[in-house]
N, C-alpha and C positions, 0 to 999 in steps of 0.2 A: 713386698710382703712385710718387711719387717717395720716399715714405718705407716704399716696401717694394724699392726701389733699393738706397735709405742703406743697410736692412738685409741685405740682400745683398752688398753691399760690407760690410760690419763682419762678416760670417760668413767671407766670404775672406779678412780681415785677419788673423780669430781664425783660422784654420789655417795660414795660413803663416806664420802666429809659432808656432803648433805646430807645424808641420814643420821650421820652422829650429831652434827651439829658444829663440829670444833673437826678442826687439823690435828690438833693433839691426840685425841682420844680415837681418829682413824686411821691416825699413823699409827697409837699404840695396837689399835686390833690388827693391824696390819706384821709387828713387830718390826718396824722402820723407825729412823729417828723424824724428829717433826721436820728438820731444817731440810731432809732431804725427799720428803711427803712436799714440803712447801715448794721445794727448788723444779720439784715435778708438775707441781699447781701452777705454776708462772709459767713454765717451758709450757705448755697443753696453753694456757693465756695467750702465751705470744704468738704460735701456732695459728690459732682462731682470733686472735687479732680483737678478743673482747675480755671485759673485767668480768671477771665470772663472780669473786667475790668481793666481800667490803671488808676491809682488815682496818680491825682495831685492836688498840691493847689493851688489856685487862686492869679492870681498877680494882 
């Protein structure tokens, strides 16, 4: 039960970083810091075994 929670929660995570567009700004609606929005986007990645996003840095 509890690790079909986790993933329930990392399917919510993954869309409202899609909806927002950015990590940052759905961690901030979340009130989470980013590093650990990210650390949760990679675990839910490794999980499913697929790159869910393309990470670049900001110019």
């Amino acid at each position: 039960m509890l690790k079909l929670l986790a993933k329930s929660y990392a399917t919510f995570l993954f869309c409202l970083c899609d909806q927002d567009g950015s990590l940052t700004r759905a961690a901030n609606q979340l009130h989470i810091s980013q590093p650990a929005f990210s650390y949760a986007n990679a675990q839910f990645e490794s999980d499913l075994q697929v790159k869910l996003f393309d990470r670049k840095a900001n110019d």
